[in-house]
C-alpha positions as CSV (number, residue, x, y, z in Angstrom):
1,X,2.5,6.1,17.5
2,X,-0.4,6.9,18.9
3,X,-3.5,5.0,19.8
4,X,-7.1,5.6,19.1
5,X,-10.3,3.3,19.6
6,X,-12.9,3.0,16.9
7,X,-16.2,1.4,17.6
8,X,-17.4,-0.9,15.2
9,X,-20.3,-2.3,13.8
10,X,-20.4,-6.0,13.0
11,X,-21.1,-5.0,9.5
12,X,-18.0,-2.6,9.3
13,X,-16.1,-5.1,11.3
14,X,-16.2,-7.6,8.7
15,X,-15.9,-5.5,6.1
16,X,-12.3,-4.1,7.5
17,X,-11.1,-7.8,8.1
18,X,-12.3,-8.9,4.0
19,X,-10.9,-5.8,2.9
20,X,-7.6,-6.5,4.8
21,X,-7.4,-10.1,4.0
22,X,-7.6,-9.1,0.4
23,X,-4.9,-6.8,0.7
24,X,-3.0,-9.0,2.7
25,X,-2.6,-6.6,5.9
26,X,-3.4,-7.2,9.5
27,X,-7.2,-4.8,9.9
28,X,-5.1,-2.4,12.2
29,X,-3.0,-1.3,9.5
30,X,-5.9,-1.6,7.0
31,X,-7.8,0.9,9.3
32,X,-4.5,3.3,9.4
33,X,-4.1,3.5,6.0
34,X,-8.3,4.1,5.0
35,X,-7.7,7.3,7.5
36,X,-4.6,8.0,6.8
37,X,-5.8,8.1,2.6
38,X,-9.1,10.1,3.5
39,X,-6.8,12.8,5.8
40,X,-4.2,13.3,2.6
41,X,-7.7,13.5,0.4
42,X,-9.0,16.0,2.8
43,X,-5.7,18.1,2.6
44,X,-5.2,17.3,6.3
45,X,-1.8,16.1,6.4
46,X,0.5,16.3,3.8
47,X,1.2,13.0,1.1
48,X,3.7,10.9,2.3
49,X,5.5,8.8,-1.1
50,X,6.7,5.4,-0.2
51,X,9.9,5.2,0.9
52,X,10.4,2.0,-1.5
53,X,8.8,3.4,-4.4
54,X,10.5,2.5,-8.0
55,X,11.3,5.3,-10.7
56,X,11.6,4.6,-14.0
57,X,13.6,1.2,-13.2
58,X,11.5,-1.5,-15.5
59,X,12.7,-4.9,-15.6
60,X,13.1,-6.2,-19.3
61,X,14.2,-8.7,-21.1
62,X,18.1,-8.7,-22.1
63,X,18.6,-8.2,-25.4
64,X,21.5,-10.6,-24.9
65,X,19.4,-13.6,-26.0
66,X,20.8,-15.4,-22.8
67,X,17.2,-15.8,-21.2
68,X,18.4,-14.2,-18.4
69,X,16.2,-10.9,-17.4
70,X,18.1,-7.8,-16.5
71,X,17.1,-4.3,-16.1
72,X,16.8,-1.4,-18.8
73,X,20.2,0.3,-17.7
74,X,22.1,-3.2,-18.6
């Protein structure tokens, strides 16, 4: 990885550190992902998916009536 520094305003300072407590992420990677999202909008770089992302695998109820919850390919 590389590094860059980004000056600040106070005002923008504050507002990366709320935003990032809000999301729960430290501000660096709150800053990372704000460019990275604008440089995907912008066509920049390419969309990366998530390497975790779920497809189509919804947790439901089991029909079993056991209370227990189990997944919709049970």
């Amino acid at each position: 990885m590389t590094r860059i520094t980004v000056n600040l305003t106070n005002q923008e300072r504050e507002a990366l550190i709320a935003l990032a407590g809000k999301e729960l992420r430290h501000p660096r990677a709150q800053a990372a992902l704000i460019i990275r999202v604008e440089l995907q909008r912008q066509g920049l770089i390419e969309v990366i998916k998530p390497a975790l992302a779920v497809t189509a695998e919804i947790t439901q109820p089991s029909m079993e009536g056991d209370g227990k919850v189990g997944t919709a390919q049970e």
